[in-house]
PDB file of N, CA, C and O in Angstrom, chain B, residues numbered from 101:
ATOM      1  N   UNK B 101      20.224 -86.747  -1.411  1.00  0.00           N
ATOM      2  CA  UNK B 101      20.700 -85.527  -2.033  1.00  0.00           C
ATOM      3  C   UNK B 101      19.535 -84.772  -2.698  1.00  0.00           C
ATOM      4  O   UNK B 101      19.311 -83.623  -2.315  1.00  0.00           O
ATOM      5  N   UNK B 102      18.842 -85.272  -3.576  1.00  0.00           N
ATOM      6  CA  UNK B 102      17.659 -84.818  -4.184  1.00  0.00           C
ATOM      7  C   UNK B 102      16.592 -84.175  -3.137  1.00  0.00           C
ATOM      8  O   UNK B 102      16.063 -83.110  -3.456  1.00  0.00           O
ATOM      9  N   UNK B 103      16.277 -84.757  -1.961  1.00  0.00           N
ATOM     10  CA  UNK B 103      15.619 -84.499  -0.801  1.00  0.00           C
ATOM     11  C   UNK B 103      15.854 -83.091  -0.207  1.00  0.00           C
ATOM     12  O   UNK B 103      15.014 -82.260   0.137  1.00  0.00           O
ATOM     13  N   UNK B 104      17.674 -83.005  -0.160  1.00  0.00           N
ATOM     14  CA  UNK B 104      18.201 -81.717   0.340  1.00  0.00           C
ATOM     15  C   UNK B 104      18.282 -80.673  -0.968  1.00  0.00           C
ATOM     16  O   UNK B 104      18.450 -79.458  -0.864  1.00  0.00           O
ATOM     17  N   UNK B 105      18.155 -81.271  -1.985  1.00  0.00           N
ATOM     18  CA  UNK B 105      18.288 -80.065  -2.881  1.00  0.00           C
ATOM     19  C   UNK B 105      16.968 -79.684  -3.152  1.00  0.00           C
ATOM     20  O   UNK B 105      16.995 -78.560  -3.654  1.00  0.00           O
ATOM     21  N   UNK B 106      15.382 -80.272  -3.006  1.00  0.00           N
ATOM     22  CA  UNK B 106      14.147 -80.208  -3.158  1.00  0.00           C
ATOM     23  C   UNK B 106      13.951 -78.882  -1.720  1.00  0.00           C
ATOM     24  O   UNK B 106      13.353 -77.809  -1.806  1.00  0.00           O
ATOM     25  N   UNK B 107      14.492 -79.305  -0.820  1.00  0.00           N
ATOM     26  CA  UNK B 107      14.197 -78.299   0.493  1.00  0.00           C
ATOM     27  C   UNK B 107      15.128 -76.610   0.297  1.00  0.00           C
ATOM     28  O   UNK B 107      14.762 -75.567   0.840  1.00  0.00           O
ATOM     29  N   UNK B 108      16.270 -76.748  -0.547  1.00  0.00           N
ATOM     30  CA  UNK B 108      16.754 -75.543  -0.636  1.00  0.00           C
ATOM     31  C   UNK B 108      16.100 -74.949  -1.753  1.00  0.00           C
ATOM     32  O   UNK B 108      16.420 -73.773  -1.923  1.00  0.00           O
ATOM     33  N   UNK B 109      15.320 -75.391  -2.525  1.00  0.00           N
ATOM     34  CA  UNK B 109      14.697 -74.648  -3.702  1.00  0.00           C
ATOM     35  C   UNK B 109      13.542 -74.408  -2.567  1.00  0.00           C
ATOM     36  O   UNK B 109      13.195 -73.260  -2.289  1.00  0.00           O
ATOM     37  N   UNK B 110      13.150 -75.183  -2.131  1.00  0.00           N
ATOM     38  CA  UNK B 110      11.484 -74.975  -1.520  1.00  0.00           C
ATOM     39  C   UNK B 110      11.629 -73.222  -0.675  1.00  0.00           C
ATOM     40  O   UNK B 110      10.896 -72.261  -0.909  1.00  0.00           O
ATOM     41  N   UNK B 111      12.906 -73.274   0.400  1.00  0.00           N
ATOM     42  CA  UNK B 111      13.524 -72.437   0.738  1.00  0.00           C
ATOM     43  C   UNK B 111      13.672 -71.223   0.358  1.00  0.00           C
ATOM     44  O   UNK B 111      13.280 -70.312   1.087  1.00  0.00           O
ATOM     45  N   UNK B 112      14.200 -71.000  -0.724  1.00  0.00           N
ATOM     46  CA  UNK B 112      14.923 -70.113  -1.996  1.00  0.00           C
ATOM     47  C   UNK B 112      13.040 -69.348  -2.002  1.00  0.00           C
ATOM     48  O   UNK B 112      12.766 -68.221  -1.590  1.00  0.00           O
ATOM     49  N   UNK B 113      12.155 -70.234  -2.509  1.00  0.00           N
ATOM     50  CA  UNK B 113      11.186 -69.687  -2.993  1.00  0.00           C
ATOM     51  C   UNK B 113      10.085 -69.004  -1.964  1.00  0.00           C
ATOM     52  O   UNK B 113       9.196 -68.189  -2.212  1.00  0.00           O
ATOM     53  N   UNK B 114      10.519 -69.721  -0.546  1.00  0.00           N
ATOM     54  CA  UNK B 114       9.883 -69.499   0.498  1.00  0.00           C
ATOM     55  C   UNK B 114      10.283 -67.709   0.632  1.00  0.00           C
ATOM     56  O   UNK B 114       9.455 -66.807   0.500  1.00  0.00           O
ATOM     57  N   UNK B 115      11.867 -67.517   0.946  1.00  0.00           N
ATOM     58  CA  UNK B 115      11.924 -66.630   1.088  1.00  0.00           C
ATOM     59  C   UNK B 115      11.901 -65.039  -0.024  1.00  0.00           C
ATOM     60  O   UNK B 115      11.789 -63.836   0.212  1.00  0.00           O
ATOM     61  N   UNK B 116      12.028 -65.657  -0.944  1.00  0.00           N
ATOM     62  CA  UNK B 116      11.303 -64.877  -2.328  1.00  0.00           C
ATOM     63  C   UNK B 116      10.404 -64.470  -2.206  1.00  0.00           C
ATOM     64  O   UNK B 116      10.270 -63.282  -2.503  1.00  0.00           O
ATOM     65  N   UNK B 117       9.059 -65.375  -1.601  1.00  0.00           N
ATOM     66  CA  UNK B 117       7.794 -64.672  -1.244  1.00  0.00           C
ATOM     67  C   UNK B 117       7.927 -63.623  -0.357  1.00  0.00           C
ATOM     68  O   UNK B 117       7.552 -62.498  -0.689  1.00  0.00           O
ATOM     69  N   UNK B 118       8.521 -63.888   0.975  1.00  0.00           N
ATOM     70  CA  UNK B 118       8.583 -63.119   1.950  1.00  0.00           C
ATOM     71  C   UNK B 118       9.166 -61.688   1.539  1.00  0.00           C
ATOM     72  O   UNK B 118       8.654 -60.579   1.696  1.00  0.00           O
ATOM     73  N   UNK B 119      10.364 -62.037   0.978  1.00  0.00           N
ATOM     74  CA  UNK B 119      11.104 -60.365   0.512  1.00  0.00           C
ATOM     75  C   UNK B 119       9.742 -59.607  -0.467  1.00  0.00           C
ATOM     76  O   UNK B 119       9.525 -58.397  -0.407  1.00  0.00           O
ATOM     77  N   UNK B 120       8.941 -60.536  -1.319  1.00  0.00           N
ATOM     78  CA  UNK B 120       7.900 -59.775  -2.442  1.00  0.00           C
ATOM     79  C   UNK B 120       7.299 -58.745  -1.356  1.00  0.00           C
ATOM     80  O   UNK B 120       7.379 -57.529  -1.180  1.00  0.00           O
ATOM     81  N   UNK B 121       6.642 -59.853  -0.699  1.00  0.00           N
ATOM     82  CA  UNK B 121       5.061 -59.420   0.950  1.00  0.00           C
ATOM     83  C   UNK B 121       5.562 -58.111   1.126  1.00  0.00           C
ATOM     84  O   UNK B 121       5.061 -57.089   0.657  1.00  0.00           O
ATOM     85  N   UNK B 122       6.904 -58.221   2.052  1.00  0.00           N
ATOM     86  CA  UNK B 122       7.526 -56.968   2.165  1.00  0.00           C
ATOM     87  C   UNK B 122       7.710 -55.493   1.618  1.00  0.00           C
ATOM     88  O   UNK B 122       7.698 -54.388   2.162  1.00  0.00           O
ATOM     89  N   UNK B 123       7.868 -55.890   0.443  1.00  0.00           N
ATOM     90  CA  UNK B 123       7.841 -54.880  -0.493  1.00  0.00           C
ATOM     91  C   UNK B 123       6.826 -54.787  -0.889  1.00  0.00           C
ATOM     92  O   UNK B 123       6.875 -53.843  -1.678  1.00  0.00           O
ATOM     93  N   UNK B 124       5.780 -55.205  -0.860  1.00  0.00           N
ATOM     94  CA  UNK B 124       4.174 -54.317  -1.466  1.00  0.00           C
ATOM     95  C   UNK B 124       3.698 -53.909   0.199  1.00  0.00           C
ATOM     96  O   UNK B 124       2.745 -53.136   0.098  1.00  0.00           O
ATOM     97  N   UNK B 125       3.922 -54.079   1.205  1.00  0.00           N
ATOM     98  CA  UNK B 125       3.603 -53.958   2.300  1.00  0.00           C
ATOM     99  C   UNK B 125       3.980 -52.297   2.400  1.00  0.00           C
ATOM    100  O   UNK B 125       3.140 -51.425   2.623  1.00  0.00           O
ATOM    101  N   UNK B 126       5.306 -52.082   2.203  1.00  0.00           N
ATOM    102  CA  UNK B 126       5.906 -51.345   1.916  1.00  0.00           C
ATOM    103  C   UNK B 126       5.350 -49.586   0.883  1.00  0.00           C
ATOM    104  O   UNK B 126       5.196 -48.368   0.961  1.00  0.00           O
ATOM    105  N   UNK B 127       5.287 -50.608   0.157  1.00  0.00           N
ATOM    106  CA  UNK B 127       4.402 -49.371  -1.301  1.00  0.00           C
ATOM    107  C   UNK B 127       3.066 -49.353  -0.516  1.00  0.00           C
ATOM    108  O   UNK B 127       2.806 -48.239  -0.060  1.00  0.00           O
ATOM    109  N   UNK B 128       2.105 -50.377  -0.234  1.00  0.00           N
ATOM    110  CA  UNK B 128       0.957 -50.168   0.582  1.00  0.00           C
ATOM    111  C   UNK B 128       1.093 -48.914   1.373  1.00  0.00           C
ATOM    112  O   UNK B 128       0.373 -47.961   1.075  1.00  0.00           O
ATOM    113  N   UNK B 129       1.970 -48.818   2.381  1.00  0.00           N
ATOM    114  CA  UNK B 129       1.538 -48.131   3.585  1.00  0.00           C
ATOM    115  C   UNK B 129       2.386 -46.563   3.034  1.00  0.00           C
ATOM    116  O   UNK B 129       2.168 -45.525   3.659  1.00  0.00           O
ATOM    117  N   UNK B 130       3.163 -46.576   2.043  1.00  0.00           N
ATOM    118  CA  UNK B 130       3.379 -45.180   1.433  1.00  0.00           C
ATOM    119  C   UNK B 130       2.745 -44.478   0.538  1.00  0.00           C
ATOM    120  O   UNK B 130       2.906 -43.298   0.230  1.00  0.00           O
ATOM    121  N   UNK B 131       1.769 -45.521  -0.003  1.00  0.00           N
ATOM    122  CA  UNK B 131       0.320 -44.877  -0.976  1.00  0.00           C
ATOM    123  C   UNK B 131      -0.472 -44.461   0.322  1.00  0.00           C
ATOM    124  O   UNK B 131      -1.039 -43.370   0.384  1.00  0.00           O
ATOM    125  N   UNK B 132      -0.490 -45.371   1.357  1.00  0.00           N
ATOM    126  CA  UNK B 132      -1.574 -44.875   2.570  1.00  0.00           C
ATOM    127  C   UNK B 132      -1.181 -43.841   2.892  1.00  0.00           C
ATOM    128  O   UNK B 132      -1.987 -42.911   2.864  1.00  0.00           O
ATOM    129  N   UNK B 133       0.237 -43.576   3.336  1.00  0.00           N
ATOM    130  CA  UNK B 133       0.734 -42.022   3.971  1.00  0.00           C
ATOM    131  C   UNK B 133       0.367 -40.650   3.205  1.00  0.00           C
ATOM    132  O   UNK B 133      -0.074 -39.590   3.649  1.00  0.00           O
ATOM    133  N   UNK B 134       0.752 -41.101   1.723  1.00  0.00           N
ATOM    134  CA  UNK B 134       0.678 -40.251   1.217  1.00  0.00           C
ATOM    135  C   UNK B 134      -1.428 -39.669   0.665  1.00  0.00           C
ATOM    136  O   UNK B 134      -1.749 -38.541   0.292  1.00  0.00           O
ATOM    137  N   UNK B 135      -1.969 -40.354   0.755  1.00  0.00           N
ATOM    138  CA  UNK B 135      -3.179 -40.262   1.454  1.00  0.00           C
ATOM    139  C   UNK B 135      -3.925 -39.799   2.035  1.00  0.00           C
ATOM    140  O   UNK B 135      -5.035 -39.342   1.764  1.00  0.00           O
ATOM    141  N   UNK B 136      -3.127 -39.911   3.275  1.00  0.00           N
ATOM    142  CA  UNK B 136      -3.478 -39.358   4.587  1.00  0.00           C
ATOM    143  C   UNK B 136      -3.409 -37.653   4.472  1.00  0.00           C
ATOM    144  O   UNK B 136      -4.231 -36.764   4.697  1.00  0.00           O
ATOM    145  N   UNK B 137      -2.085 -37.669   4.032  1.00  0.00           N
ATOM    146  CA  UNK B 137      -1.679 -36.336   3.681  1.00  0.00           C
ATOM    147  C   UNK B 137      -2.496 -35.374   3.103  1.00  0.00           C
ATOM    148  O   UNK B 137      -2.879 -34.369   3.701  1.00  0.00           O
ATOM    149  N   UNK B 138      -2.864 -35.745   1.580  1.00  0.00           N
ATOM    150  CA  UNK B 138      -3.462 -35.171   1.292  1.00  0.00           C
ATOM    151  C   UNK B 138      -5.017 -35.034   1.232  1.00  0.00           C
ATOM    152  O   UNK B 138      -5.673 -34.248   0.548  1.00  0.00           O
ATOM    153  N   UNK B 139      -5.450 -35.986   2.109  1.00  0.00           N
ATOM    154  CA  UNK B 139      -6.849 -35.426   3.015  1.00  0.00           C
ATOM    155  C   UNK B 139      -6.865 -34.475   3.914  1.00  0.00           C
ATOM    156  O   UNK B 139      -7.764 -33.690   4.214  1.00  0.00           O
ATOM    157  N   UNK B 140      -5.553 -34.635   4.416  1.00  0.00           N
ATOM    158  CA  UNK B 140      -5.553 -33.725   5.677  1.00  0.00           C
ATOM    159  C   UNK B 140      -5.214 -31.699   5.187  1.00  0.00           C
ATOM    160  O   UNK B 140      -5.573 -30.654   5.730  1.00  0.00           O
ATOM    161  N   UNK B 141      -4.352 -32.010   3.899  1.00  0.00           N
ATOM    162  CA  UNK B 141      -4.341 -30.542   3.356  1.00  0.00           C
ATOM    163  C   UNK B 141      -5.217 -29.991   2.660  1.00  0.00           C
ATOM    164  O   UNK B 141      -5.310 -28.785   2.435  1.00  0.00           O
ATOM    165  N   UNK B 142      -6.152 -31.147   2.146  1.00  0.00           N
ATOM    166  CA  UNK B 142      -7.503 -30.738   1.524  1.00  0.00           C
ATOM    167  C   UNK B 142      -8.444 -30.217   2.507  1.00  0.00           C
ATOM    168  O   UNK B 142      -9.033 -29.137   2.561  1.00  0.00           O
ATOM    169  N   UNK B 143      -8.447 -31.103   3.172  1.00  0.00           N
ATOM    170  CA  UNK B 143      -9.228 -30.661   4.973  1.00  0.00           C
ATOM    171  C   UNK B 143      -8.507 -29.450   5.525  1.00  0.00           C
ATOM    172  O   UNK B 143      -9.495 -28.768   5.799  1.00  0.00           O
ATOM    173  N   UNK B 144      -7.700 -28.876   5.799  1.00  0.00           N
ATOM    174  CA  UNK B 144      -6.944 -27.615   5.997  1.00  0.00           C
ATOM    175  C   UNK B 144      -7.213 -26.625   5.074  1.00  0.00           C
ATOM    176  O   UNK B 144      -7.413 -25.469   5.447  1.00  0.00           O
ATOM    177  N   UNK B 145      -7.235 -26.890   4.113  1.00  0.00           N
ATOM    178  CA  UNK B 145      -7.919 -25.531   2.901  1.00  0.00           C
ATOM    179  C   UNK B 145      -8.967 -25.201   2.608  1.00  0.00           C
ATOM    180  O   UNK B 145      -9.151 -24.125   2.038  1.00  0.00           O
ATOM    181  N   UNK B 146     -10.369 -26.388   3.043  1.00  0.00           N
ATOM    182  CA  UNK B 146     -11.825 -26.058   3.328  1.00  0.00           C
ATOM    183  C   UNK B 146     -11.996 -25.539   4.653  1.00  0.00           C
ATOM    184  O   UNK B 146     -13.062 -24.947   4.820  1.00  0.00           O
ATOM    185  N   UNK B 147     -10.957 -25.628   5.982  1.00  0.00           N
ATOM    186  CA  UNK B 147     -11.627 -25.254   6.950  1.00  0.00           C
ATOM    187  C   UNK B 147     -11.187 -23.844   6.983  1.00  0.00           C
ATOM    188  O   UNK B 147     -11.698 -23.086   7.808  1.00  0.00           O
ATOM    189  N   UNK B 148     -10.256 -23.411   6.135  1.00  0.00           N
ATOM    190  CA  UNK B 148      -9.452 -22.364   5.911  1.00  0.00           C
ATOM    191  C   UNK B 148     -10.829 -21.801   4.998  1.00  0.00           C
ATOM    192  O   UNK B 148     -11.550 -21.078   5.685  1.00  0.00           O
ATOM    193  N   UNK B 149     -11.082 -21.908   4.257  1.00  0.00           N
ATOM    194  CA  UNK B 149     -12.499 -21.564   3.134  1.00  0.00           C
ATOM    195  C   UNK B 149     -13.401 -20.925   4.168  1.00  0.00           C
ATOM    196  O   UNK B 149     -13.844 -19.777   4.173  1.00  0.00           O
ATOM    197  N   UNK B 150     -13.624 -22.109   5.227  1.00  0.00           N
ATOM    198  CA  UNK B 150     -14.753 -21.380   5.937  1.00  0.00           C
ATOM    199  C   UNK B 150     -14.744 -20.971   7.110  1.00  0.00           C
ATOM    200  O   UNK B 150     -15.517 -20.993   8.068  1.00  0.00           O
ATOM    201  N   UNK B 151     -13.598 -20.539   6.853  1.00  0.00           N
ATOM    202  CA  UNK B 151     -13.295 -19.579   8.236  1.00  0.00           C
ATOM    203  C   UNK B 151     -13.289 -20.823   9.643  1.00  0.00           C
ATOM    204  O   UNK B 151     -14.194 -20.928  10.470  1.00  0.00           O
ATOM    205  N   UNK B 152     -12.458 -21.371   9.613  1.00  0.00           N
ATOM    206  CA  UNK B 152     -12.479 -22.031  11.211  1.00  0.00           C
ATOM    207  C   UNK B 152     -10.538 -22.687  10.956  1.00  0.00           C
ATOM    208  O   UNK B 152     -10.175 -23.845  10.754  1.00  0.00           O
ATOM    209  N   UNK B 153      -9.573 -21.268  11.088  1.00  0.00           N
ATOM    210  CA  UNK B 153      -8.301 -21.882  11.417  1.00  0.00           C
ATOM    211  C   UNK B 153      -7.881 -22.957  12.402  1.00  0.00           C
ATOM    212  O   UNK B 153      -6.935 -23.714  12.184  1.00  0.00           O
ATOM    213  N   UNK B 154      -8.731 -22.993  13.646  1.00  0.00           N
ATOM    214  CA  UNK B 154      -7.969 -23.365  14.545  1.00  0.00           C
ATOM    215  C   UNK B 154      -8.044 -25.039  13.826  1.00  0.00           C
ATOM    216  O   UNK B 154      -7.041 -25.717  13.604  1.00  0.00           O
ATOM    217  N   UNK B 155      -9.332 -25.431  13.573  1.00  0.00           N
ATOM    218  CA  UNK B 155      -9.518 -26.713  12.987  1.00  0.00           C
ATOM    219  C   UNK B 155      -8.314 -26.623  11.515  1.00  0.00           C
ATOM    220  O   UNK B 155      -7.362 -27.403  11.491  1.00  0.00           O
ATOM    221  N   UNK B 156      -8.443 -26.006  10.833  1.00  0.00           N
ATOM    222  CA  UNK B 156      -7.223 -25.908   9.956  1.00  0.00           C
ATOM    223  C   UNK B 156      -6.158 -26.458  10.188  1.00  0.00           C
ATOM    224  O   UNK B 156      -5.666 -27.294   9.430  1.00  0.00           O
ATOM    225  N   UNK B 157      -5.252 -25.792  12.074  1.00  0.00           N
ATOM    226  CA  UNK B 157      -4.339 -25.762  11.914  1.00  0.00           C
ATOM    227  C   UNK B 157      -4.711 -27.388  12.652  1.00  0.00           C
ATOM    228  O   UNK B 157      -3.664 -28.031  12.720  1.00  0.00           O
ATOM    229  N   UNK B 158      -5.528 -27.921  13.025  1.00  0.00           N
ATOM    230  CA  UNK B 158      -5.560 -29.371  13.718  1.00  0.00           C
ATOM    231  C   UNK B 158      -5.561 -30.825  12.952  1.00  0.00           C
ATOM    232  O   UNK B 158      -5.408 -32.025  13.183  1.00  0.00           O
ATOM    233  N   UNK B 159      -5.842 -29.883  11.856  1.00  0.00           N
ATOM    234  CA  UNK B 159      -6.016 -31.121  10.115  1.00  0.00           C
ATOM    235  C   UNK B 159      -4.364 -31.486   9.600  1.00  0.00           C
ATOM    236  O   UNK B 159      -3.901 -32.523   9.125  1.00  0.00           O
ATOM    237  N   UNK B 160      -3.641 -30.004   9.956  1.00  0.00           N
ATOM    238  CA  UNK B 160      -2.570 -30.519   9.546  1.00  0.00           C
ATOM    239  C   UNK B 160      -1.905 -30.988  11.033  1.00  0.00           C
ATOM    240  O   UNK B 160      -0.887 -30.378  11.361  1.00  0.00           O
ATOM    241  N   UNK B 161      -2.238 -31.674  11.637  1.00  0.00           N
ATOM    242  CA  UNK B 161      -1.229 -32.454  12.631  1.00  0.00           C
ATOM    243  C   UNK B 161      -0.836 -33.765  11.806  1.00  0.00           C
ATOM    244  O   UNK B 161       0.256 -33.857  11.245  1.00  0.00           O
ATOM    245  N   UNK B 162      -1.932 -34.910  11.766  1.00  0.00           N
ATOM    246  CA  UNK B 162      -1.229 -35.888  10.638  1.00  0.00           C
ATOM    247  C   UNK B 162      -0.017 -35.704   9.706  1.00  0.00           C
ATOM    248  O   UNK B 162       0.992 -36.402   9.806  1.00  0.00           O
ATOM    249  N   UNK B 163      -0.181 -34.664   8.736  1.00  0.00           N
ATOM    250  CA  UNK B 163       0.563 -34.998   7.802  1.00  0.00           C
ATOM    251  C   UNK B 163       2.204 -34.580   8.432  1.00  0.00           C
ATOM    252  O   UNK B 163       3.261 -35.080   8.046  1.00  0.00           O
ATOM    253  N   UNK B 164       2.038 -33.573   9.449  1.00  0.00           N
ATOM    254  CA  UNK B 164       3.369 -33.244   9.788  1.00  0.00           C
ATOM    255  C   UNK B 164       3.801 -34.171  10.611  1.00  0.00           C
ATOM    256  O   UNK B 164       4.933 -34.652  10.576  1.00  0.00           O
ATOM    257  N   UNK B 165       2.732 -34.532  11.561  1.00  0.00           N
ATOM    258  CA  UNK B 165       3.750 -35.619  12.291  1.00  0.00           C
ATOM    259  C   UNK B 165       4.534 -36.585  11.387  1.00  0.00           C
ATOM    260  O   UNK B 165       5.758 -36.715  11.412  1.00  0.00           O
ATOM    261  N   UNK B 166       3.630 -37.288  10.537  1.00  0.00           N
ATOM    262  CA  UNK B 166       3.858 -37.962   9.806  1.00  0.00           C
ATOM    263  C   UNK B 166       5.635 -38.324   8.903  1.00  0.00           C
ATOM    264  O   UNK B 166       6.431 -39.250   8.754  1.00  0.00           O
ATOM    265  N   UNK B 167       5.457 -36.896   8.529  1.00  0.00           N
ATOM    266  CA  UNK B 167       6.740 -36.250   8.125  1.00  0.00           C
ATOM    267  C   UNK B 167       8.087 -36.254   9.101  1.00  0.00           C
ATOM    268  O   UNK B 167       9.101 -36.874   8.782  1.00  0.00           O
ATOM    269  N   UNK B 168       7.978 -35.528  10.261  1.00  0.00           N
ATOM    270  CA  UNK B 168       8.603 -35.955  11.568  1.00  0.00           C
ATOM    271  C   UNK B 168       9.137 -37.429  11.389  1.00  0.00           C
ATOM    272  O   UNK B 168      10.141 -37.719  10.739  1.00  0.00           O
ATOM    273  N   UNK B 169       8.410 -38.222  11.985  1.00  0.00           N
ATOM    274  CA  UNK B 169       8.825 -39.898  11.841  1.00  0.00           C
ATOM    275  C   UNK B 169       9.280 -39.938  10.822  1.00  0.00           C
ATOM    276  O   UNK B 169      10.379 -40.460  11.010  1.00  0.00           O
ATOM    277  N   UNK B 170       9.181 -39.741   9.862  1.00  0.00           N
ATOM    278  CA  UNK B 170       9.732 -40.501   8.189  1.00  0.00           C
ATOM    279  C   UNK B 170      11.243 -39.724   8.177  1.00  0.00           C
ATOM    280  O   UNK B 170      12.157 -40.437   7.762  1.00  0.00           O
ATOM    281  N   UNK B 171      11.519 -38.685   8.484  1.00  0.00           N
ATOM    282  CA  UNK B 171      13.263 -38.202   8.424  1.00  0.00           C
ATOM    283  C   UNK B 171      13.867 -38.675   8.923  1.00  0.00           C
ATOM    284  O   UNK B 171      14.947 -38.196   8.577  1.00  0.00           O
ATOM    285  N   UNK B 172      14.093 -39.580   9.791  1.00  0.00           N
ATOM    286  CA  UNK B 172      15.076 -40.245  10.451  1.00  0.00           C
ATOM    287  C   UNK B 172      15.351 -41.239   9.613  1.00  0.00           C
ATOM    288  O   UNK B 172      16.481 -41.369   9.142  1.00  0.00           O
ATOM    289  N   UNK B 173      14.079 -42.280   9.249  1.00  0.00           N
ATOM    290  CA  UNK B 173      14.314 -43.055   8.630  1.00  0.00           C
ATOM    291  C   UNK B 173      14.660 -42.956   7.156  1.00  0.00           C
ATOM    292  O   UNK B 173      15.052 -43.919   6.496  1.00  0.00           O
ATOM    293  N   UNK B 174      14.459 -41.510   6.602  1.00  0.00           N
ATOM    294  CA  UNK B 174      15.180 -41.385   5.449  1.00  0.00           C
ATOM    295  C   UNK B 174      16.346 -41.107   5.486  1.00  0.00           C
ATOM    296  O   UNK B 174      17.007 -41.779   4.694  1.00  0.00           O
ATOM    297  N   UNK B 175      17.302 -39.898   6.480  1.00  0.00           N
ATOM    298  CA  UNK B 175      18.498 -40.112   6.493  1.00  0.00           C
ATOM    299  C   UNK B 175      19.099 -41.257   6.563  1.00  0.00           C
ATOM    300  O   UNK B 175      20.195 -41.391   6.018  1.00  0.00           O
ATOM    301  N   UNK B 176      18.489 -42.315   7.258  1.00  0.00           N
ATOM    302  CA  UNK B 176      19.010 -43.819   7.724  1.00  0.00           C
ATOM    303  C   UNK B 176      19.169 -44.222   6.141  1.00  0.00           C
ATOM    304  O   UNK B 176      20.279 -44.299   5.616  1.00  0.00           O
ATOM    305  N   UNK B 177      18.079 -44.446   5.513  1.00  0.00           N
ATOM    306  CA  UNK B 177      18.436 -45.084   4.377  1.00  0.00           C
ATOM    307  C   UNK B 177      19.401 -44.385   3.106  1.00  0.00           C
ATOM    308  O   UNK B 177      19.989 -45.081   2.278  1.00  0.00           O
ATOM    309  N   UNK B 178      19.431 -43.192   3.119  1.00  0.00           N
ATOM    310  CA  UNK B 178      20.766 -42.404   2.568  1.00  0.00           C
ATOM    311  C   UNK B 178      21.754 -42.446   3.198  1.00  0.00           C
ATOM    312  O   UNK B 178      22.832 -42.218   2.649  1.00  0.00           O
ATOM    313  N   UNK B 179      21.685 -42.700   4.313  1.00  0.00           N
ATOM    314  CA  UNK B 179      23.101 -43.097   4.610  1.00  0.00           C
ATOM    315  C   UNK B 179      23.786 -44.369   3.814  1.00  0.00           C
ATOM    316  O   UNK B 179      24.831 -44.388   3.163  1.00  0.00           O
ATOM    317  N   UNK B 180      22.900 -45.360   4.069  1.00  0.00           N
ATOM    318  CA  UNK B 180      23.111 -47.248   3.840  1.00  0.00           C
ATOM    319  C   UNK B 180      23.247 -46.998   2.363  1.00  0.00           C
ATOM    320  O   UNK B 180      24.204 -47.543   1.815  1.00  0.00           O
ATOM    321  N   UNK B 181      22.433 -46.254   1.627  1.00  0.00           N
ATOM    322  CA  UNK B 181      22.969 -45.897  -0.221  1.00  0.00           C
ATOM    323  C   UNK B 181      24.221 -45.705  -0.131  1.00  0.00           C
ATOM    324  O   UNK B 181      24.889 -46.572  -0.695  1.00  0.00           O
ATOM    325  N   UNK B 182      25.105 -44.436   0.648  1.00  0.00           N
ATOM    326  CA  UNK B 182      26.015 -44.229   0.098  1.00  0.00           C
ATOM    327  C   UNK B 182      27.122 -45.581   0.714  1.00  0.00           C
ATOM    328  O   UNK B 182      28.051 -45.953  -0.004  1.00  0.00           O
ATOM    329  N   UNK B 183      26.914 -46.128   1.892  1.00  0.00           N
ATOM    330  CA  UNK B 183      27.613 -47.250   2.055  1.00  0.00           C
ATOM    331  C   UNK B 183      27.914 -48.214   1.162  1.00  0.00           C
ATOM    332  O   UNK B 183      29.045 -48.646   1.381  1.00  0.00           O
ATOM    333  N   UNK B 184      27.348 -48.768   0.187  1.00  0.00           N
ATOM    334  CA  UNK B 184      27.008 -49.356  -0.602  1.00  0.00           C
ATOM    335  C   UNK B 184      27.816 -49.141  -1.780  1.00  0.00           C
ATOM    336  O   UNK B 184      27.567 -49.751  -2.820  1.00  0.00           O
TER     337      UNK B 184
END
């Protein structure tokens, strides 16, 4: 008994870690996005400075695509809120 109750704590804590990983994985790659972003609009307003739009308008491809992909998955998760 002690054996099986030593493996469900071991368990318990195993997957505790995993849900943590997840979630800084998480904040990681949305500090990165958000990042990205704003290199790319900083980079869009110097090439805008010195006269070269077309590069302007090529700086902002990142951040919009970016944006693109992420709405789906935000309606997804407003949806699952209001389920809840």
């Amino acid at each position: 008994m002690t054996m099986a109750e030593s493996e469900m704590s071991y368990r318990h804590q195993w997957e505790t870690n995993v849900l943590i990983a997840q979630k800084m994985d998480v904040k990681r790659a949305s500090w990165l996005g958000f990042n990205v972003a704003i290199a790319s609009l900083l980079a869009a307003c110097f090439c805008t400075y010195i006269n070269q739009p077309l590069i302007a308008i090529l700086s902002l491809i990142p951040p919009t695509s970016g944006v693109m992909l992420a709405i789906p998955r935000i309606i997804k998760s407003l949806g699952n809120n209001h389920e809840n």
